[in-house]
C-alpha positions as CSV (number, residue, x, y, z in Angstrom):
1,X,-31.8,12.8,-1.0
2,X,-34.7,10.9,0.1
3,X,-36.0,13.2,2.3
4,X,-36.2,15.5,-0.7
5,X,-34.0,19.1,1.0
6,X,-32.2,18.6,-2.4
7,X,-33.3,18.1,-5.7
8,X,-29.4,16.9,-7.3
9,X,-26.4,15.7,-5.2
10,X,-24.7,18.6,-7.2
11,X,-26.9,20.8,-5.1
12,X,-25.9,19.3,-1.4
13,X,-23.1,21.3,0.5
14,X,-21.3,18.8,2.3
15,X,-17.7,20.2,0.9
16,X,-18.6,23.8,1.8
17,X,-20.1,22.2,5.5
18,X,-16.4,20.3,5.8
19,X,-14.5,23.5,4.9
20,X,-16.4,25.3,7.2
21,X,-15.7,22.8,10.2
22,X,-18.8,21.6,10.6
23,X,-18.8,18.1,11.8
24,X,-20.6,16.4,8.8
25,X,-21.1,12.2,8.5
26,X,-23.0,10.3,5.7
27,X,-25.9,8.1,6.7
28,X,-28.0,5.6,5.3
29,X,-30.8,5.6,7.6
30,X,-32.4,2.3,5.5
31,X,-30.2,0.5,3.6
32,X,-33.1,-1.5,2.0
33,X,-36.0,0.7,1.1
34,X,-32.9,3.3,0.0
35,X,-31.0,0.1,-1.9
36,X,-27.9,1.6,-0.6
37,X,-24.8,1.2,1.4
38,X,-22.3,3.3,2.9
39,X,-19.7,2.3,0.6
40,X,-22.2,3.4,-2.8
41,X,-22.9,7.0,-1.0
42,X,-19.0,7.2,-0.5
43,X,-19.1,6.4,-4.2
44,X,-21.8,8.4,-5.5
45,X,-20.6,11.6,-3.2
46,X,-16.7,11.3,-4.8
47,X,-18.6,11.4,-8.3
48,X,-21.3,13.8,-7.6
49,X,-19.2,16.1,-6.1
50,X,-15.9,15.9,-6.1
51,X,-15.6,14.2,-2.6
52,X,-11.7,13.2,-1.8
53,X,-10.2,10.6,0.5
54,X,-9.2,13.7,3.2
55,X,-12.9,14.4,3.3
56,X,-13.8,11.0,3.3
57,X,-11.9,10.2,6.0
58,X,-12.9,13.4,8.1
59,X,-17.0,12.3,7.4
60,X,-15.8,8.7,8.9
61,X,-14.3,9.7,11.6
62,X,-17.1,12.4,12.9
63,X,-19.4,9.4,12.4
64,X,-17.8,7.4,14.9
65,X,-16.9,9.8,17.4
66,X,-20.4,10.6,17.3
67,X,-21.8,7.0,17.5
68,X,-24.3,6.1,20.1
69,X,-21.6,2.9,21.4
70,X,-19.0,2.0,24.0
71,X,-15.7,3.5,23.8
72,X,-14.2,0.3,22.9
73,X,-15.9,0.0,19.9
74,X,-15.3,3.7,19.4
75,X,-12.0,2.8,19.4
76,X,-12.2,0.2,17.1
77,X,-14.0,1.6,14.7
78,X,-11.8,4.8,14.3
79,X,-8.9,2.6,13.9
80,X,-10.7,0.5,11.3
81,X,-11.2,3.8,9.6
82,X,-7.1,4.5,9.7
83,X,-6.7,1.3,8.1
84,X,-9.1,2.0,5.4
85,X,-8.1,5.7,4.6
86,X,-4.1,5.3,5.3
């Protein structure tokens, strides 16, 4: 939303891109000149547009398999994200 390609949240595809199999994640690429955090986009996403856990989980898990780190932190991080969205 920063970068302005939207004007509302209501406006931003991210169910349609999931549905569509796109691998979608959810960024803050400045958590202090935004004044957020992952778990408040999570949050504003579930309210804004109906986000649920399933999709949740599927943005969370494209994020780390796409993350620029080892594969043992890979690793770790996907199961962190089984723990969080069992």
């Amino acid at each position: 939303m920063n970068t302005k390609v939207f004007d509302a949240y209501t406006e931003y595809p991210i169910k349609g891109l999931l549905h569509c199999g796109v691998r979608a994640t959810l960024n803050t690429d400045n958590m202090s000149v935004s004044n957020t955090n992952l778990p408040k986009e999570y949050a504003r996403l579930e309210k804004l547009t109906g986000l649920n856990r399933i999709e949740e989980a599927e943005l969370y898990v494209s994020a780390a398999k796409a993350a620029f780190c080892s594969e043992a932190e890979r690793a770790r991080l996907l199961k962190l994200g089984e723990l969080a969205w069992a």
